[in-house]
C-alpha positions as CSV (number, residue, x, y, z in Angstrom):
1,X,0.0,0.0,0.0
2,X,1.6,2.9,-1.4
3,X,2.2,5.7,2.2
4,X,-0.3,8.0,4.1
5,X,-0.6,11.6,5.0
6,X,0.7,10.9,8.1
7,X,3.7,8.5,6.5
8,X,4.8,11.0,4.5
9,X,4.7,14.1,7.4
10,X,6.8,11.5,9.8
11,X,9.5,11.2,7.2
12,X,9.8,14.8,6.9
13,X,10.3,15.4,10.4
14,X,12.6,12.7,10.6
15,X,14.2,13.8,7.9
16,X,14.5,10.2,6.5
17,X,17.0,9.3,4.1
18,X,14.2,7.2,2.9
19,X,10.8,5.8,3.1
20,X,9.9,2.5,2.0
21,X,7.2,0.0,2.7
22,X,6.9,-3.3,0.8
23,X,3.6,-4.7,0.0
24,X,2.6,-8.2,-1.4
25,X,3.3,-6.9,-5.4
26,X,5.0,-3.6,-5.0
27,X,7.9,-1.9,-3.2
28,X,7.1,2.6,-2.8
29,X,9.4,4.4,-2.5
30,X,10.0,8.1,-1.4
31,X,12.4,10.2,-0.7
32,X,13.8,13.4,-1.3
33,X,15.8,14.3,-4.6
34,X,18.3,16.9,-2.8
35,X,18.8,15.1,0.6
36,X,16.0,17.4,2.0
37,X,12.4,17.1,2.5
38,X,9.9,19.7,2.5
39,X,8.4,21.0,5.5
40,X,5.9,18.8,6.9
41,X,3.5,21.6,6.9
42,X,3.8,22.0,3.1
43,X,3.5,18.3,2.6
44,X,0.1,18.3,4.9
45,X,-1.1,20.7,2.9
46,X,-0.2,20.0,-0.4
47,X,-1.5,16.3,0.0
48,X,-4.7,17.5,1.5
49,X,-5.1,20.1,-1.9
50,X,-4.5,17.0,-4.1
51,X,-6.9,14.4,-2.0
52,X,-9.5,17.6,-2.7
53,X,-9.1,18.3,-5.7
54,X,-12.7,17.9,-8.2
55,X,-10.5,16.8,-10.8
56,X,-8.8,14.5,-8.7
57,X,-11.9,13.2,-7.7
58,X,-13.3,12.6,-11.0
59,X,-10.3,10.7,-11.9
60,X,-10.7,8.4,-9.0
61,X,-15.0,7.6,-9.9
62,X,-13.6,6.9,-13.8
63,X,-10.9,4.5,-13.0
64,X,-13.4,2.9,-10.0
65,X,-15.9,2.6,-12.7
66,X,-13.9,1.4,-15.7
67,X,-14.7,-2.0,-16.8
68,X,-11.0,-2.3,-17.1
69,X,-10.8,-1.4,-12.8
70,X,-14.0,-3.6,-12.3
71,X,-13.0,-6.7,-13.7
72,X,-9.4,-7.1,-12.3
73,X,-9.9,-5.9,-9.0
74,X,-10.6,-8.5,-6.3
75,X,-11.8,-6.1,-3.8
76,X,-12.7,-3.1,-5.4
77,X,-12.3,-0.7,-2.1
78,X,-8.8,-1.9,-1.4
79,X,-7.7,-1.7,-4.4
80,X,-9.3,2.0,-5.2
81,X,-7.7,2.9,-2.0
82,X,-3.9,1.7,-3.5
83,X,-4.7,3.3,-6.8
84,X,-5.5,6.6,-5.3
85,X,-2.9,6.8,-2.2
86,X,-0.6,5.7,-5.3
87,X,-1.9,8.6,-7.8
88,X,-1.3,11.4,-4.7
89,X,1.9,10.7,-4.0
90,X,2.9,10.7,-7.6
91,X,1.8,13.7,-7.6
92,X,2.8,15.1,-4.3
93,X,6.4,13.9,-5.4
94,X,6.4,15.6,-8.4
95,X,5.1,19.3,-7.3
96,X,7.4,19.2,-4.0
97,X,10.6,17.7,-6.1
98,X,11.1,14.1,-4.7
99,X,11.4,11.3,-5.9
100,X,8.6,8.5,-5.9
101,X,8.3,4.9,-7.1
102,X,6.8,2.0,-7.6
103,X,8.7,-1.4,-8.1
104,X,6.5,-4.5,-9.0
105,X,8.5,-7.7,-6.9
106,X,7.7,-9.9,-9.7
107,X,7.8,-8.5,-12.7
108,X,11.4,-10.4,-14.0
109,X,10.8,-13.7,-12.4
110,X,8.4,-15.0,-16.0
């Protein structure tokens, strides 16, 4: 599951080198390009504006709805929840200059 709000924020006042989680497909990743995060409050902010955001949101009902979503998704709540946790911080990294990404675990092993 790609990082929260509150993920992010804790990094930043940490001052992390990086933050990484590993889920059961994916590795995120996020950290800062020039050895320095933003301020937390910026990131709070800025993640909050993107979570808000009517196109955002539109976004999030098309891909939920697309037969595409619907008939690979397995549970179609969890799996929204990834794909937009996933699309803000792409998005937070790019308008706050860090670097974010999303390694698939299996994607050499066929």
């Amino acid at each position: 599951m790609p990082f929260s709000r509150n993920d992010i924020i804790l990094a930043a006042e940490l001052q992390l080198a990086e933050l990484r989680i590993t889920g059961p497909a994916c590795v995120y990743s996020l950290k800062p390009k020039d050895g320095a995060w933003p301020d937390p409050e910026v990131i709070g902010l800025k993640y909050d504006g993107i979570r808000t955001m009517k196109d955002f949101a539109l976004m999030i009902a098309a891909i939920k709805y697309s037969p595409d979503f619907l008939s690979n998704s397995q549970d179609h709540e969890k799996d929204i929840f990834r794909v937009r946790r996933d699309l803000i911080c792409q998005k937070l990294a790019k308008d706050l200059g860090m670097d974010y990404r999303k390694i698939a675990l299996y994607e050499n092993l066929l």
